[in-house]
Each structure stands twice: as C-alpha cells, then as structure tokens.
C-alpha positions in Angstrom: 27.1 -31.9 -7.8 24.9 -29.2 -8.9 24.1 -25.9 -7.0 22.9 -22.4 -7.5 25.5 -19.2 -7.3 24.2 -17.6 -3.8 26.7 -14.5 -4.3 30.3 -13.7 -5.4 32.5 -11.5 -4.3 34.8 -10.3 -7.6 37.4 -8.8 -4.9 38.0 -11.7 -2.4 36.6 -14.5 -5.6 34.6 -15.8 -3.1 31.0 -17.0 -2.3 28.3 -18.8 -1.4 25.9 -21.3 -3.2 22.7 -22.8 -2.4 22.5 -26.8 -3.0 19.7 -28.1 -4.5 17.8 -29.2 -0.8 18.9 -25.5 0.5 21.4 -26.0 2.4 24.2 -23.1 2.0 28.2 -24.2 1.5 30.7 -21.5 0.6 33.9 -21.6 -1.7 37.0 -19.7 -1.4 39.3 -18.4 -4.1 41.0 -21.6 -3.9 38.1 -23.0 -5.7 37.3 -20.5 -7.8 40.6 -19.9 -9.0 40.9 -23.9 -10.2 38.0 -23.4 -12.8 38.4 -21.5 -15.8 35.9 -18.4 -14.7 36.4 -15.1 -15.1 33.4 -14.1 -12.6 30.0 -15.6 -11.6 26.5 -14.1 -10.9 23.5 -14.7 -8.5 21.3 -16.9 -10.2 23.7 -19.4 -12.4 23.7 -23.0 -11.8 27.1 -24.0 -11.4 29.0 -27.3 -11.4 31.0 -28.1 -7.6 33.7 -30.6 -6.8 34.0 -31.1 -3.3 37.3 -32.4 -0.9 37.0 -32.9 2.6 34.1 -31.5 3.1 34.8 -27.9 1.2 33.8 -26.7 -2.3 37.9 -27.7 -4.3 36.5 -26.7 -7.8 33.6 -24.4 -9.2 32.5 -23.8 -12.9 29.3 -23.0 -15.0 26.9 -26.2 -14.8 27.6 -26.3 -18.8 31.2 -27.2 -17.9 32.8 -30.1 -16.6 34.4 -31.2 -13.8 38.0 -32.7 -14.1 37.8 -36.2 -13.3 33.9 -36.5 -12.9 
C-alpha cells in the first residue's frame, strides 16, 4: 500500500500519512523503526505494511516491503 508522509516527528519517530482516498492512519516508532530510514519528510510517497489494522512497517515508496 501506497501513502503520502502527513508529518514526522524525528523525537518520538512517529507520524501520520495520508492514503491515497484521504483518509489519515498514523504509525508509531514501532513501524518506523522496522524500515531502514533514518528520517522522513512531508511530502514523500512512502511504502506501508499494515497488521491488524495499524501501520507494522514504513519505507520510501522506492523501497520494498519484506514479504510483498
């Protein structure tokens, strides 16, 4: 699944992203952490693996996602 980077917080390496019909989910460090980024900006299209129902993995839409 594809998204847009809504904001990041460098400190807590948390955020938000908007999904391509709008809608907002947010991701946790968890996430973020499981991805090989180092930070994320406002504006990038991002990759998303999602587990019940949360954001489990993040990265850059030029990257993959493990086992997609």
């Amino acid at each position: 699944m594809q998204a847009t980077v809504r904001s990041f917080d460098e400190a807590t390496r948390s955020g938000t992203v908007f999904l391509d019909d709008g809608s907002v989910l947010e991701f946790g460090a968890p996430a973020f952490d499981a991805g090989p980024l180092l930070l994320l900006r406002v504006g990038q299209r991002v990759n998303l693996a999602m587990s019940g129902g949360e954001i489990s993995y993040i990265t850059l839409s030029t990257f993959p996602v493990p086992g997609a």
